[in-house]
N, C-alpha and C positions, 0 to 999 in steps of 0.2 A: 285796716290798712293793708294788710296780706292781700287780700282778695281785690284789692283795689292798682296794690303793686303788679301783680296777675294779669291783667285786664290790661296796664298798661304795656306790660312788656308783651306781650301777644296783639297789640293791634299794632305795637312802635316798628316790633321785626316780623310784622304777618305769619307769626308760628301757625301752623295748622295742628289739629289733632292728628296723631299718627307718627307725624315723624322722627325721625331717629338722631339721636344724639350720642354726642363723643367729647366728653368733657374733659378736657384735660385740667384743666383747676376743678379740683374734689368739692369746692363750694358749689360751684354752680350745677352738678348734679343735684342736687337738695330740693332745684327748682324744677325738675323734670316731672315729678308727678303731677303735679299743680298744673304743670303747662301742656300735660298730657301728651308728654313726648319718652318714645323706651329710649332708654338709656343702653349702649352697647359695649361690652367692654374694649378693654385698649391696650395694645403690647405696652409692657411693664417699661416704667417711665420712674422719674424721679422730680417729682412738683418742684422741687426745690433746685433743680438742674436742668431748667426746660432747652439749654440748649445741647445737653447730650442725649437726646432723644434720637434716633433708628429713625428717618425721617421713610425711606422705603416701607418700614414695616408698618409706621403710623399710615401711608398713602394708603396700603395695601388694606388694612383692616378700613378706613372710610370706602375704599372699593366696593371689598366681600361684603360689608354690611347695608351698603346703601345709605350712608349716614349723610341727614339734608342740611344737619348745624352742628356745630361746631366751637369751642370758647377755652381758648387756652390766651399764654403770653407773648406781648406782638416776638419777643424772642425766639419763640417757638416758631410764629406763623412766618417772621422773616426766613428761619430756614427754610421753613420747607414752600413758603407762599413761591417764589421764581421757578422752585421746581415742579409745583400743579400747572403752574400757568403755561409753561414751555411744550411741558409733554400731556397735558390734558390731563390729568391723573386723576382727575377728582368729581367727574361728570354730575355725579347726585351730588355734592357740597352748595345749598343756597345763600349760606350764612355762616359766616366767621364772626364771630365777636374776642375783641380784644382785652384783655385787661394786666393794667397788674405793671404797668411801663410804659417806656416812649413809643411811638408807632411812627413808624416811616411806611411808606408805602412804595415798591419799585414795580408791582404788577402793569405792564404795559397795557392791558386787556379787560377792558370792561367785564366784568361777568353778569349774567341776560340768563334767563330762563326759557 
């Protein structure tokens, strides 16, 4: 069932081998080997208070790392989602995944590769 959950989640969001990751829910790390993505660490954060997260120092370290996915809570990504989209912040990010909450979406801007 593992290896079959694997298979799904890698054809559903086209993961590739290689890419880099920045998990902010500590669960979905777990699935980074599996999915054969490094996992990069992340300015010190508090899972349980995703909206008092440093949203500069989160942009900055997906910068410096090149990080191409991404899975925290839509609370998270509503901070800081207006602020990538405005100022470009986030050029290597190909994938946001949400969880964990309601998700609104305000990004005026398609994102394309």
């Amino acid at each position: 069932m593992f290896e079959r959950r694997i298979r799904l989640i890698r054809e559903t969001y086209a993961v590739q081998e290689g890419e880099i990751d920045l998990p902010m829910l500590p669960i979905f790390a777990l699935l980074n080997p599996a999915l054969e993505m490094t996992m990069r660490s992340f300015p010190r954060s508090d899972p349980r208070r995703p909206a008092a997260v440093d949203r500069r120092r989160l942009v900055q370290a997906i910068r410096q790392e090149n990080v191409t996915n991404s899975s925290a809570s839509p609370t998270l990504w509503r901070k800081i989602g207006d602020y990538c989209v405005r100022k470009d912040r986030a050029p290597s990010l190909r994938r946001v995944l949400c969880a964990g909450g309601r998700l609104t979406c305000t990004a005026s801007r398609p994102v394309s590769r």
